[in-house]
C-alpha positions in Angstrom: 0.0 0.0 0.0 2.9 2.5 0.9 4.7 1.7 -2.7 1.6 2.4 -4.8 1.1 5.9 -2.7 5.3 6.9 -2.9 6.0 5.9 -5.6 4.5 6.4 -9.7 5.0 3.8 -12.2 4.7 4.3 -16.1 1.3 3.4 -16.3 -2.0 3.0 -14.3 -4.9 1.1 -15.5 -8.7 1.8 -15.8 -11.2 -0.1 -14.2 -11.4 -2.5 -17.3 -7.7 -3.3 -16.9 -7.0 -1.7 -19.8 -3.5 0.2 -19.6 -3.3 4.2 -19.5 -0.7 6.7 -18.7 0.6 7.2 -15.5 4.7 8.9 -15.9 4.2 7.6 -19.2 2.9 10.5 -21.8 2.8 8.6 -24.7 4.0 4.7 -26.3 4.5 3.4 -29.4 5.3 -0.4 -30.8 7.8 -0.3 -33.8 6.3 -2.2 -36.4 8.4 -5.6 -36.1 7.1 -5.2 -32.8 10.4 -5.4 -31.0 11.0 -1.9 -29.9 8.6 -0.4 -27.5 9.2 3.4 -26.6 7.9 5.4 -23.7 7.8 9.3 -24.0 7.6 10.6 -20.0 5.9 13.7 -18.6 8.1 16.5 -18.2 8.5 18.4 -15.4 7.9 15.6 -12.9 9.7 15.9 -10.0 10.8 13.9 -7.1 9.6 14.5 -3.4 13.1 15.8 -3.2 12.8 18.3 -5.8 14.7 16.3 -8.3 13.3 15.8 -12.0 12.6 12.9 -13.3 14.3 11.2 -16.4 14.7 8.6 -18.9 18.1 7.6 -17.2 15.3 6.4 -13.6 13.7 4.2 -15.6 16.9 3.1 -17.2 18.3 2.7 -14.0 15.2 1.2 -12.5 14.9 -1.1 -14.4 18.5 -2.5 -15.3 18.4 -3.1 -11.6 15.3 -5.2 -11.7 17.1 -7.2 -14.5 20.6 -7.1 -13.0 21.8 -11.3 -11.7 22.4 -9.3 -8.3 18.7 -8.1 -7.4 17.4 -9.9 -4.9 13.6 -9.2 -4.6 10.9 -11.1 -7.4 10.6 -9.3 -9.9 13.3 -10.3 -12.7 11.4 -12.8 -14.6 8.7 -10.3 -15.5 11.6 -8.6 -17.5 13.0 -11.3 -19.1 11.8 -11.0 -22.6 13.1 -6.9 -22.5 16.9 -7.5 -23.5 17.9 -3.8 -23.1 16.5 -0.5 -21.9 18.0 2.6 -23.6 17.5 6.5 -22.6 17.2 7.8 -26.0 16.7 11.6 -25.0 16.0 13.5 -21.5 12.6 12.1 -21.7 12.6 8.9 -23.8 13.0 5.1 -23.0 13.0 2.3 -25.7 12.8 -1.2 -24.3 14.5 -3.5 -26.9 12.0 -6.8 -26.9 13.9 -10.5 -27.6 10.3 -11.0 -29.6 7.2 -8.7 -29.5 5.3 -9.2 -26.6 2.2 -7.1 -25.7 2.0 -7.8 -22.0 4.8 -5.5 -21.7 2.5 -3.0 -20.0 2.4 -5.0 -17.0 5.7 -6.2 -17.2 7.7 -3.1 -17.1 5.2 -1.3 -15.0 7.2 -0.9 -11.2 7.7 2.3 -9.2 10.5 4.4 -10.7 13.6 5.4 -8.6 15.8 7.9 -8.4 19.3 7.2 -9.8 21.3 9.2 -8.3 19.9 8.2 -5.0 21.8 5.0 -5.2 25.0 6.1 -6.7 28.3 4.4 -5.1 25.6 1.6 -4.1 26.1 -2.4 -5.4 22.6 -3.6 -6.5 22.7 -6.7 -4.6 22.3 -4.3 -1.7 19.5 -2.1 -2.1 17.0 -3.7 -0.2 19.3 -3.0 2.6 20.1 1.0 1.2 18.7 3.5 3.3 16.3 4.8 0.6 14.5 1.7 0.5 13.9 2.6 4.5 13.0 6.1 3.6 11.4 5.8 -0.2 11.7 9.1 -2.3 8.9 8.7 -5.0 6.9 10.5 -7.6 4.0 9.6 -6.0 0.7 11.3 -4.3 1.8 11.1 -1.0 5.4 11.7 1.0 6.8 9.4 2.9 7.5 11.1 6.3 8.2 8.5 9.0 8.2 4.9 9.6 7.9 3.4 13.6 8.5 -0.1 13.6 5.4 -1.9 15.0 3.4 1.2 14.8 3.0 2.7 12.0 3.7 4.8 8.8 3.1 8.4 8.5 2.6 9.6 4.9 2.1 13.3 3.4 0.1 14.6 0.9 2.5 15.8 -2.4 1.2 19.2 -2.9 3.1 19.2 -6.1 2.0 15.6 -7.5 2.1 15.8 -11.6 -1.6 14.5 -12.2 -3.6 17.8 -13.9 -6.4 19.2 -12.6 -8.6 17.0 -15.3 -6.9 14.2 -13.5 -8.1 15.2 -10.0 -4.9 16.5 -9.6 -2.7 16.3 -6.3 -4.8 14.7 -3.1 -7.4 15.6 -0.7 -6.3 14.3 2.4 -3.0 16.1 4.0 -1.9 13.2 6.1 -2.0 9.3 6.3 -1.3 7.4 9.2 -1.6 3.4 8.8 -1.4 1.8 11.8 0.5 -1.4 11.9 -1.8 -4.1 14.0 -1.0 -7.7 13.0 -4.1 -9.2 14.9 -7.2 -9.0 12.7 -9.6 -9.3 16.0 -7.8 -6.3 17.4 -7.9 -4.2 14.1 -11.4 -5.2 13.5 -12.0 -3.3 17.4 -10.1 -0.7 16.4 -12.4 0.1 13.2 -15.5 -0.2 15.2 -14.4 1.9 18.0 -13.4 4.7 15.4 -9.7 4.3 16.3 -8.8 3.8 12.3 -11.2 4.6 9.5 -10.7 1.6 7.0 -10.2 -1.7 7.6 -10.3 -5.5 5.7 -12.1 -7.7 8.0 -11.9 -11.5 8.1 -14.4 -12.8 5.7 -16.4 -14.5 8.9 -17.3 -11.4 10.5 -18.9 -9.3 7.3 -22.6 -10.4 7.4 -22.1 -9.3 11.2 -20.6 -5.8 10.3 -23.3 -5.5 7.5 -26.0 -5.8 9.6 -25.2 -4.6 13.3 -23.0 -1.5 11.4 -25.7 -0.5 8.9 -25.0 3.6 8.1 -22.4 3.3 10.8 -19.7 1.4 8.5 -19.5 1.6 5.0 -18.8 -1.7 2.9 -16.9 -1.6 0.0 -17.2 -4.7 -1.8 -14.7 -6.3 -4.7 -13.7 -9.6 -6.4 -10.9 -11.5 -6.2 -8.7 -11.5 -9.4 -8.6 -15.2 -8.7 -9.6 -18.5 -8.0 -10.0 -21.7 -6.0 -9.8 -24.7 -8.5 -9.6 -28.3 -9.1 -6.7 -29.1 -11.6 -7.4 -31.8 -13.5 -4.8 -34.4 -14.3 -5.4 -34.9 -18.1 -3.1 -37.3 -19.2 -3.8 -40.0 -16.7 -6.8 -42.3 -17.6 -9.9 -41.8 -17.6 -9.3 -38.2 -17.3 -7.5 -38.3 -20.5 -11.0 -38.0 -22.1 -12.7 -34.9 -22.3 -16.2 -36.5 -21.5 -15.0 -37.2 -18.0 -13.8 -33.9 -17.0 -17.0 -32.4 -18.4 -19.3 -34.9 -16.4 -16.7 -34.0 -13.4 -18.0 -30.4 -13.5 -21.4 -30.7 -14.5 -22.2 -33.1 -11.3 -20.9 -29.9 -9.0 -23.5 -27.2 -7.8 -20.9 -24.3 -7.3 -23.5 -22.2 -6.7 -24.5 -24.4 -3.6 -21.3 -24.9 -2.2 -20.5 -21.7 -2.2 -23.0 -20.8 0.1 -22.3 -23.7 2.1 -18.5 -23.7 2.5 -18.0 -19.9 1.9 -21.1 -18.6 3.6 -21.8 -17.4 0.4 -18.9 -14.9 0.2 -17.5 -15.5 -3.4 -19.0 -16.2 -6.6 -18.7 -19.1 -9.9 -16.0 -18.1 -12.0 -17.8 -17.9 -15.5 -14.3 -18.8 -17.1 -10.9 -18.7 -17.0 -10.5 -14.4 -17.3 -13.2 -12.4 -15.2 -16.1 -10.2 -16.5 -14.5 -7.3 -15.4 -11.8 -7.4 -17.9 -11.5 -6.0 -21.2 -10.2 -9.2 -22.5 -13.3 -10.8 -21.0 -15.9 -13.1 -23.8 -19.3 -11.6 -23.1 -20.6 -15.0 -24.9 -18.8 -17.6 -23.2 -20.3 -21.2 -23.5 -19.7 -22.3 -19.4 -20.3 -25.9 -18.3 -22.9 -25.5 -15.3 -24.8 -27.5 -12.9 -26.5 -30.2 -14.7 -26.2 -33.7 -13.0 -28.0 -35.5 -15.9 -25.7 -34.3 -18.3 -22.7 -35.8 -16.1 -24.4 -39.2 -16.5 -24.9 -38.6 -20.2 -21.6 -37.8 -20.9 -20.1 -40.8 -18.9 -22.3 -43.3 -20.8 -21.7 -42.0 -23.7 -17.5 -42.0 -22.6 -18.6 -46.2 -22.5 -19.3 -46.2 -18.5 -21.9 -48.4 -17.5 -23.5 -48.0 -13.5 -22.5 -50.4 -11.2 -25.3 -52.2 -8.6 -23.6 -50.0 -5.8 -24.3 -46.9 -8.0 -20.8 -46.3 -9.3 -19.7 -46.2 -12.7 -17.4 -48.8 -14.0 -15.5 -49.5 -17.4 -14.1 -52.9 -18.5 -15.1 -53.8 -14.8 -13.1 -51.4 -12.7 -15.3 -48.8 -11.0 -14.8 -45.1 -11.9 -12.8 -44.2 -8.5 -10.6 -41.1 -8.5 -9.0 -39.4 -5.3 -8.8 -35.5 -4.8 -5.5 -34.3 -2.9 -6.0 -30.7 -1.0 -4.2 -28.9 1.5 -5.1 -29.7 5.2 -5.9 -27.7 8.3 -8.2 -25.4 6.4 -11.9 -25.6 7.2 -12.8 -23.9 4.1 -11.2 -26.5 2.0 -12.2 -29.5 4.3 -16.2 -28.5 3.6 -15.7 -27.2 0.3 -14.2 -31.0 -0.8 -16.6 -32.9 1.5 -19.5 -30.9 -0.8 -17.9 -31.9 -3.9 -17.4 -35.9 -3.1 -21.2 -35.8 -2.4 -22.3 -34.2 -5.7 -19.4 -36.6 -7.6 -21.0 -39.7 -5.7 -24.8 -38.8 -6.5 -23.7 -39.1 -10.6 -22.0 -42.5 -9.8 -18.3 -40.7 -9.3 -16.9 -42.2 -6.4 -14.1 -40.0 -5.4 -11.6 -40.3 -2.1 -10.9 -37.0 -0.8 -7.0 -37.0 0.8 -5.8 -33.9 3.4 -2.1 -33.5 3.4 0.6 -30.5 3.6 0.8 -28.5 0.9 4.5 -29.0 0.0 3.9 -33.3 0.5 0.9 -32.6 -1.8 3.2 -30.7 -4.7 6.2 -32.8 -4.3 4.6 -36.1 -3.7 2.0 -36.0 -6.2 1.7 -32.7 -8.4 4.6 -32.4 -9.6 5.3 -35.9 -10.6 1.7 -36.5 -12.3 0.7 -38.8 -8.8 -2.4 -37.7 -8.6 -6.6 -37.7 -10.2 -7.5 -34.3 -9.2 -5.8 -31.2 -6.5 -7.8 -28.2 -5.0 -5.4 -25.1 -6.0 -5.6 -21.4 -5.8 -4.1 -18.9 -8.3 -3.8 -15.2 -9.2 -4.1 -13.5 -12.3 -1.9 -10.7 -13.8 -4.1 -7.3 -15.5 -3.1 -8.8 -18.3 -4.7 -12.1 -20.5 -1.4 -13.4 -20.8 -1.8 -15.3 -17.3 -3.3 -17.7 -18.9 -0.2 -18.7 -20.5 1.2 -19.7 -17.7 -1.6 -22.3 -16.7 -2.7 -23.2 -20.2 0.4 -23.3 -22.3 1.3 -27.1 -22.9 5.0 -26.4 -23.3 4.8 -25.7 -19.3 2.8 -28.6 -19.1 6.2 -30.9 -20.3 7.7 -32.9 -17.5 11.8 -32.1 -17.1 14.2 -34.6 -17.1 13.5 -35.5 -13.6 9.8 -36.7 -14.7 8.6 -33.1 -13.0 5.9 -30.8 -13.8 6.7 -27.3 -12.3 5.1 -24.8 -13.9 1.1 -23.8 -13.1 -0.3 -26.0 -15.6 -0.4 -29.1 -13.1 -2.5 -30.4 -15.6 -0.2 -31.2 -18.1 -2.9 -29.6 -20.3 -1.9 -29.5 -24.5 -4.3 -28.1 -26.4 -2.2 -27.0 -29.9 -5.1 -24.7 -30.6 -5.1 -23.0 -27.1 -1.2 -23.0 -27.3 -1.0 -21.2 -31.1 -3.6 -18.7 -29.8 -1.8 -18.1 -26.0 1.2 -17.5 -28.5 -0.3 -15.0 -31.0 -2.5 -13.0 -27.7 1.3 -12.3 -26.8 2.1 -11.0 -30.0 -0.4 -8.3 -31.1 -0.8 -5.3 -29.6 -3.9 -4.3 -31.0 -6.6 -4.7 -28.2 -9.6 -5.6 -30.2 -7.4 -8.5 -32.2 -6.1 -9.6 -29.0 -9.9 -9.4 -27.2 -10.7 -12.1 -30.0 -7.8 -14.2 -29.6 -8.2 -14.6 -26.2 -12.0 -14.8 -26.7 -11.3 -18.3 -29.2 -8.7 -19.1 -25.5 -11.1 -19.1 -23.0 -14.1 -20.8 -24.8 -11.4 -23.9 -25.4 -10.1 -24.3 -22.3 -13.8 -24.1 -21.1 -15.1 -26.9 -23.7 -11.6 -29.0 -22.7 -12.2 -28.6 -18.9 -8.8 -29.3 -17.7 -9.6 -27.1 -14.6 -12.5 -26.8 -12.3 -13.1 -22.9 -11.4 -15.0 -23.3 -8.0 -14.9 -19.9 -6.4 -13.7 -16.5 -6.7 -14.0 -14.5 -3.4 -16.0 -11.6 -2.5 -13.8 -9.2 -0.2 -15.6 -6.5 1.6 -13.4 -3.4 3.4 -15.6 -1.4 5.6 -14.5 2.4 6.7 -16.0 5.1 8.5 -18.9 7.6 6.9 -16.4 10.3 7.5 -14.3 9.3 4.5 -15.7 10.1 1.0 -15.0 9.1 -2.4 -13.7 5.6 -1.6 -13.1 3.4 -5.1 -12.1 0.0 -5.6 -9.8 -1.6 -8.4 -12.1 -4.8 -9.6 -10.6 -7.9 -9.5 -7.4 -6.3 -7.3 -9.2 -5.4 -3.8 -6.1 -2.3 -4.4 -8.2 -0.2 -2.2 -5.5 2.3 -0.8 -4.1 2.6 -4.4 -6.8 5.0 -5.1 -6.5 7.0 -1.8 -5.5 9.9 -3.6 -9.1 10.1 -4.5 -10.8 10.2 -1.2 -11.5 13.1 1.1 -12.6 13.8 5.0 -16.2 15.5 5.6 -15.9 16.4 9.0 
């Protein structure tokens, strides 16, 4: 929360996902698609008075790139093979191939060069900037008490123009560092803070007992909860199975059961709030009788007991999830029921997480595994789920990538391919349109649930927006504002 408010990055993104302009004026894609240049605002400044320039974001992100940085981030840059300053204002990223999720990829919070002059990049985490962050951002970081909190100050000077809302409302931020949700969940009810992210058990409480008193502010996960389905491991192999796997499950109904009703069905693979998002999609819901149909018709016949059976071996499967989760232990107790009312007996198994990946994911041990994964802004995620090159085992026999599944679809590959290739958002909307509607039809994944997160703050504060899909709530603080 601090970053987004310090510092500014080279591009924001509307409520659609789509990219706009943040220190960025204006971009442009050479036409070989390898060279993708960035023209920056002028006259930005620092909080230290400093202008900003192309040689930041050179600097910035070199670092990000360099074999000595430390913190996550270099992968995302991995396709960029160099970043040149070609005027004061400038910056070309030079692309190994064109790739149009660059607008995610390169989008980080710009520092100051200078700042780190003298300074080995294996050691900034550690450099007293990164304990005192200079920014371009809407607000100034003032003072950081361990264990207590950060005190932030409004950046009277912030670049956004007045048709932007230019700089912020509020003159000063204080966010309170309390670990224990209980005791932060007091605080916001006594009217010691003025926002707050409650645990999801205690929302239908706050609704109703806080009504006018607290007001909810409601978003989506950009997410899921899903069953991966091992495809290449028989009967799974065929398609009919996996269908008749997800038509015998009333999402809706578990849901409300094991969530309390606090998330909703994923419709596919990329939400409806994105722009890349197929208004039409073909979805495979709740239809028992269907399941049945489709194993029949995959040459299962029902046993006396009620299961289905094949060349006399009953259709048996066993789910591996995480233990120690109550969530997960009713949401997979649900699901058995439904699979063993359509003649699907299947044996749920509770282990550690890292037994679970090592033991059976990642060697292809396994029927079926309840996971969790987050999307990017951009399409492209599903790449790195649906691509079958990722679904390959190594030489060790080892899947390690996202796509668990071993899922390899060469139509969903070619098309994964060409969405990162054009940069045109209307090609690209239909490319990854033709994406989701296959992986849908070829059901190598189960979307069970995408949560509902609710924040609740105080009437006081006005103007309150949330990011869909991204719950980045005090991203937009520079929006809000106090009515006393």
């Amino acid at each position: 929360a601090v970053y987004g408010l310090v510092y500014s990055s080279l591009f924001d993104f509307d409520l659609d996902w789509s990219p706009k302009g943040d220190l960025a004026e204006w971009w442009d894609t050479s036409e070989d698609g390898l060279t993708f240049r960035v023209k920056l605002r002028e006259g930005v400044k620092f909080h230290d008075g400093a202008e900003l320039t192309a040689d930041d974001v050179v600097f910035t992100m070199k670092a990000i790139k360099h074999p000595d940085y430390t913190g996550p981030r270099a992968a995302s840059l991995a396709t960029v093979e160099d970043i040149v300053a070609v005027d004061k204002y400038t910056v070309e990223f030079k692309l190994a191939e064109p790739f149009a999720p660059i607008f995610t990829n390169i989008n980080y919070g710009i520092l100051q060069a200078k700042l780190f002059e003298g300074s080995e990049i294996g050691d900034m985490e550690n450099h007293p900037v990164s304990w005192n962050p200079v920014g371009t951002g809407p607000y100034i970081f003032k003072e950081y008490v361990r264990g207590q909190y950060v005190l932030l100050e409004r950046n009277p000077n912030w670049f956004r123009s007045e048709e932007e809302g230019g700089a912020p409302f509020i003159q000063t931020i204080r966010m309170k560092i309390i670990p224990d949700d209980q005791t932060a969940l007091a605080a916001l009810e006594n009217g010691e803070i003025d926002l707050d992210t409650p645990p999801p058990s205690e929302v239908k409480r706050l609704l109703t007992e806080y009504e006018g008193k607290l007001i909810p502010v409601q978003y989506q996960r950009n997410g899921w909860g899903y069953i991966v389905i091992n495809t290449t491991k028989p009967p799974l192999d065929d398609v009919r199975v996996r269908q008749a796997l997800t038509h015998a499950l009333d999402r809706e109904a578990i849901i409300q059961g094991a969530l309390d009703g606090e998330a909703v069905v994923p419709p596919g693979p990329i939400p409806p709030v994105s722009w890349a998002y197929k208004e039409d999609l073909k979805t495979l819901g709740y239809d028992p009788a269907r399941a049945e149909q489709l194993l029949q018709e995959a040459g299962f016949t029902k046993g006396p007991d009620g299961i289905y059976q094949k060349d006399g071996q009953p259709l048996k499967l066993t789910l591996y999830a995480t233990s120690g989760s109550s969530l997960i232990e009713a949401l997979t107790t649900m699901a058995r029921q439904m699979w063993q009312a359509v003649g699907i007996d299947v044996d749920v198994q509770l282990m550690d997480f890292n037994a679970m990946n090592e033991n059976h994911l990642q060697p292809g041990k396994f029927d079926m595994a309840f996971q969790a994964f987050n999307l990017g802004l951009d399409p492209d995620s599903l790449y790195h789920i649906f691509h079958g090159s990722l679904g390959k085992p190594n030489a060790a026999g080892l899947v390690t990538s996202f796509n668990r599944m071993r899922y390899d679809n060469p139509e969903v590959n070619r098309l994964l391919e060409e969405g990162r290739r054009e940069f045109d958002p209307e090609k690209r909307k239909e490319i990854y349109g033709e994406a989701q509607q296959l992986i849908v039809n070829d059901a190598p994944v189960i979307l069970m649930y995408s949560n509902i997160y609710t924040d609740f703050h105080t009437p006081r504060v006005k103007g309150v927006v949330n990011f869909p899909g991204g719950g980045a709530t005090l991203d937009y603080l520079y929006k809000w504002w106090i009515e006393e």
